[in-house]
C-alpha positions in Angstrom: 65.4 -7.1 -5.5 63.8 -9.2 -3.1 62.4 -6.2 -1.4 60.7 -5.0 -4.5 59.0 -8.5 -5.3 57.6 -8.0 -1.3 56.2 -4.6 -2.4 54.4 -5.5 -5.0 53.4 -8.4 -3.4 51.7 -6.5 -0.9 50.3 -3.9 -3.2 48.9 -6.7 -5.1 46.9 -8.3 -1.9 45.9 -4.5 -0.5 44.2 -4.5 -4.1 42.4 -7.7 -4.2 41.5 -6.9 -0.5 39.8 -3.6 -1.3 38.7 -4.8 -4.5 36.6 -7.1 -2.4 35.7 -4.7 0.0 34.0 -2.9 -2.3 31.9 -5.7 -4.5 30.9 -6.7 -0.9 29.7 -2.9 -0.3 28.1 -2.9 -3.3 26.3 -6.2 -3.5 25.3 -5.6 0.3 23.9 -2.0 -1.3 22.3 -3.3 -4.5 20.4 -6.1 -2.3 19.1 -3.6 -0.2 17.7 -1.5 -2.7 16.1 -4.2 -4.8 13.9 -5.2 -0.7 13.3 -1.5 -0.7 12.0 -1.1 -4.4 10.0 -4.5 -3.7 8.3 -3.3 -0.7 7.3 0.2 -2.4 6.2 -1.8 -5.7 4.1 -4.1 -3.5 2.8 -0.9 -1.5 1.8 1.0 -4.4 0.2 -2.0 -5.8 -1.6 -2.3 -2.9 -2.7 1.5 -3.0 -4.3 1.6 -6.7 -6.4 -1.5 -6.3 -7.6 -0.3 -2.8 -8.1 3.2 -4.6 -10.0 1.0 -7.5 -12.3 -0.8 -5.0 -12.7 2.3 -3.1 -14.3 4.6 -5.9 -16.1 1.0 -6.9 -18.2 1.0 -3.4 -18.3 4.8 -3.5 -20.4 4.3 -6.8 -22.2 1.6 -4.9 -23.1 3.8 -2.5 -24.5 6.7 -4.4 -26.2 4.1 -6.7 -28.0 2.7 -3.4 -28.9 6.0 -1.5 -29.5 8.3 -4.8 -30.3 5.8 -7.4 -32.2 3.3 -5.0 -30.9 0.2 -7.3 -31.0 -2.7 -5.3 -28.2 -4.3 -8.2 -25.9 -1.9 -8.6 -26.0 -0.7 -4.7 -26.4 -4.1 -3.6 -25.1 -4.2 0.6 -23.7 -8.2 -0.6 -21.3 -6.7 -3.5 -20.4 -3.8 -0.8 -19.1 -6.4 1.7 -17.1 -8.0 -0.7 -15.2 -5.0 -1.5 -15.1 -3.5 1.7 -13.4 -6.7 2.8 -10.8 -6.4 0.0 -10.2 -3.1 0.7 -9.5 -4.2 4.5 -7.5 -7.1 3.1 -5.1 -5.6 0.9 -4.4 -2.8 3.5 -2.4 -5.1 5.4 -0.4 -5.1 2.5 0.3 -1.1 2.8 1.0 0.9 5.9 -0.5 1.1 9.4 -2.2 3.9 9.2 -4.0 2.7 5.8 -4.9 -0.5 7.7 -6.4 1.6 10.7 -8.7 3.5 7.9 -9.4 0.5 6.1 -10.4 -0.6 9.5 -12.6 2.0 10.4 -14.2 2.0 7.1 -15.2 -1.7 8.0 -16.8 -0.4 11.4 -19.0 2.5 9.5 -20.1 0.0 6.6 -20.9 -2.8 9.8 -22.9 0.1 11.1 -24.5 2.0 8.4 -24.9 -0.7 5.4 -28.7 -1.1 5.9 -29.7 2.4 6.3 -27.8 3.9 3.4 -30.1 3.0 1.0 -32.7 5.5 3.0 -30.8 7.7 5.1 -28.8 10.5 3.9 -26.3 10.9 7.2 -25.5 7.0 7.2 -24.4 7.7 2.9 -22.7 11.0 4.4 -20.5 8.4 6.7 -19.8 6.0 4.4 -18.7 8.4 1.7 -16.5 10.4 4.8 -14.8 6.6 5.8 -14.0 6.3 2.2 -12.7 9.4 1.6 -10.3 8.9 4.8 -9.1 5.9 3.5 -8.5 7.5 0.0 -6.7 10.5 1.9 -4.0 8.1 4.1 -3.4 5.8 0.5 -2.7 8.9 -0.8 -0.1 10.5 1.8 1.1 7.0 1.5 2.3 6.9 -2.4 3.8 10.3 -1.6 6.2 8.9 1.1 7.5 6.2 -1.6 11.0 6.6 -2.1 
């Protein structure tokens, strides 16, 4: 009899060891998919307003060079969401932030000629599109 009492015993600790086991396992697991989920939600978040402020300046831009409206193609609005765009990529991947980068370097260089020259509109609009391209190969790489 005592034997028996020391076998179910035991099989009564091997379950409440495993039992553990496995509500460690899957906390650990659930924790790391809720940092995972985060990081994409805050990526993706990231994307669509960079992809908002992104078509925002490319409208700037034609309204400036085709339009020649100094209010809605103002340079001053275009700096502001050129820096948002370069601000919230840090928030995305490196490769978004290296675009969003660039795109900072063509609007430093091209900015006061757009309004009159056609290749300086032509690089803007190609920066943007870059930048619009990467956020895009981004969203798809989401898990």
């Amino acid at each position: 009899m005592d034997t028996e009492v020391n076998k179910k015993l035991y099989l009564y600790q091997v379950t409440v060891i495993l039992s553990l086991l496995f509500a460690l396992v899957g906390f650990t697991y659930n924790v790391w998919r809720m940092e995972v989920s985060e990081q994409n939600s805050n990526i993706r978040t990231a994307c669509f307003e960079m992809l908002l402020e992104l078509s925002s300046l490319e409208q700037l831009v034609y309204a400036a060079h085709y339009d020649k409206d100094v209010v809605q193609g103002s340079p001053r609005k275009g700096w502001v969401k050129v820096g948002l765009i370069k601000d919230l990529s840090v928030l995305t991947t490196a490769t978004v932030e290296a675009q969003a980068e660039a795109l900072t370097n063509i609007w430093d260089s091209h900015w006061q000629t757009m309004q009159a020259s056609r290749a300086s509109t032509d690089q803007i609009v190609a920066a943007i599109e870059s930048v619009r391209g990467e956020i895009k190969q981004v969203m798809h790489s989401l898990e």
